[in-house]
C-alpha positions in Angstrom: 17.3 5.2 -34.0 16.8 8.9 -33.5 17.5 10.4 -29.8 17.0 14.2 -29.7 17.6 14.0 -25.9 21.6 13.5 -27.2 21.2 17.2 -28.3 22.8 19.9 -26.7 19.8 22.4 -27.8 17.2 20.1 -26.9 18.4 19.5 -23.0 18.8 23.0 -23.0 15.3 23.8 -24.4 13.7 21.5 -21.8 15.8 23.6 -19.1 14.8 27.1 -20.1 11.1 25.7 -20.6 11.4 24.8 -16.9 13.2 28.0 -15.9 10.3 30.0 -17.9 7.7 28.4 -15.5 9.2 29.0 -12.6 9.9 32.7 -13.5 6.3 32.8 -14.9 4.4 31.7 -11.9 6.5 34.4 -9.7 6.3 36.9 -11.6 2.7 37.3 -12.4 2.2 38.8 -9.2 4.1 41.8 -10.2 2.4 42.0 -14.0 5.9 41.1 -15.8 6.7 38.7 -18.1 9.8 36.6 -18.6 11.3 38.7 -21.1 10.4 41.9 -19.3 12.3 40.2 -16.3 15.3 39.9 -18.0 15.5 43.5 -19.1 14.4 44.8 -15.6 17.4 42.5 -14.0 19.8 44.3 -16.9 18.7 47.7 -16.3 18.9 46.8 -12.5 22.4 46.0 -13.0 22.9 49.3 -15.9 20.8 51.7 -15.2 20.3 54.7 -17.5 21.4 52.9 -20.7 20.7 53.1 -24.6 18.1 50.5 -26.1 21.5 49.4 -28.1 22.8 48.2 -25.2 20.2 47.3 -23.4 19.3 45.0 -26.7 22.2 43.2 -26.7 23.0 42.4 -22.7 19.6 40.9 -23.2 20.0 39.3 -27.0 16.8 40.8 -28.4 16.5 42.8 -31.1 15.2 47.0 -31.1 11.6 46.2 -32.6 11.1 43.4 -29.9 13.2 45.0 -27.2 10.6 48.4 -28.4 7.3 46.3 -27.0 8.4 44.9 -24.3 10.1 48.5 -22.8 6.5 49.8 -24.1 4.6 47.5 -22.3 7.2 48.3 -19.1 6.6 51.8 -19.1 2.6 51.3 -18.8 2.9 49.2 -16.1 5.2 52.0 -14.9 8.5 50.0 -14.4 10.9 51.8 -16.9 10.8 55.2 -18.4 12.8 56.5 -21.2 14.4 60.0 -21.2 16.2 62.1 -23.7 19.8 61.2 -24.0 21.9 64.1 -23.1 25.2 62.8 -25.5 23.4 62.0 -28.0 19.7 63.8 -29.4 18.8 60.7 -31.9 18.4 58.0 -29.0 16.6 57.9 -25.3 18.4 56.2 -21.9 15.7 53.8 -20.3 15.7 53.7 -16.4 14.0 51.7 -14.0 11.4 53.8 -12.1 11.2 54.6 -8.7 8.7 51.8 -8.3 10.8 49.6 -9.8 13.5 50.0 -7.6 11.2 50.1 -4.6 10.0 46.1 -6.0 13.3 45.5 -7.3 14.7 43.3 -4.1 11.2 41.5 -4.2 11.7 40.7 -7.6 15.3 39.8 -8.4 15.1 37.4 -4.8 13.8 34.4 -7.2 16.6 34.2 -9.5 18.5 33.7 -6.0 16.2 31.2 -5.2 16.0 29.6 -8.3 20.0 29.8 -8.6 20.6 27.9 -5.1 17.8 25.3 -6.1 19.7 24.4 -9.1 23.3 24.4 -7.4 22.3 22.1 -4.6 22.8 18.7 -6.0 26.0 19.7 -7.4 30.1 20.1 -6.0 31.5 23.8 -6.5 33.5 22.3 -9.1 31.0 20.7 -11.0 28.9 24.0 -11.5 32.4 25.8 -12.6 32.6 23.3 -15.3 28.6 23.9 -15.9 28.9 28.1 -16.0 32.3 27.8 -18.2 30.3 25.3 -20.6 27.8 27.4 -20.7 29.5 31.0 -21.1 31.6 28.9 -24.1 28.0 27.8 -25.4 26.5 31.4 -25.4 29.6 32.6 -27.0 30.0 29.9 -29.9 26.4 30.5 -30.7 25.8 34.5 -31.2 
């Protein structure tokens, strides 16, 4: 008999689903999505670089990374500016309201993060982050 709960993809689809929600329902507040999230948390940690890089330290492509940073810069949490190397490509940068939000923001991925540690040992979640750094890896 069939069991798709013996594959990998499908446990880890039911955790991201899970991991969505809880993003989603925090989020709203601040008029991001998920996705924008995840590109405000790279450019938090990068700021001031090309949609290149921005597209893959987020694994989205330019045409989807374009409306999401589009939809970002209405709500006023990136801008893009000219970049100075190179004329044929822009730099995006959080905003100043970004930064001033950013704490506020990036605190539920803490809070998510020690939620989802808790039941486990230290060496447990080593195991669980070097599977899953392997997994990411093996997949792209």
């Amino acid at each position: 008999m069939y069991d798709a709960t013996k594959h990998i993809c499908f446990n880890l689809g039911r955790v991201m689903r899970r991991v969505y929600y809880y993003y989603d329902k925090r989020l709203s507040p601040f008029d991001l999505t998920v996705s924008q999230y995840f590109v405000f948390n790279a450019l938090w940690m990068s700021d001031g670089i090309s949609f290149g890089e921005l597209g893959e330290q987020v694994c989205l492509d330019t045409s989807t990374l374009t409306g999401i940073i589009d939809r970002m810069e209405r709500t006023g949490y990136v801008e893009r500016r000219p970049n100075p190397e190179d004329r044929r490509s822009v730099l995006v940068f959080l905003t100043a309201r970004a930064r001033e939000l950013g704490q506020r923001i990036l605190q539920f991925a803490d809070e998510l993060d020690t939620t989802l540690r808790q039941p486990f040992s230290r060496e447990e979640m080593d195991t669980f982050e070097h599977v899953l750094r392997a997994l990411a890896e093996a997949s792209q």
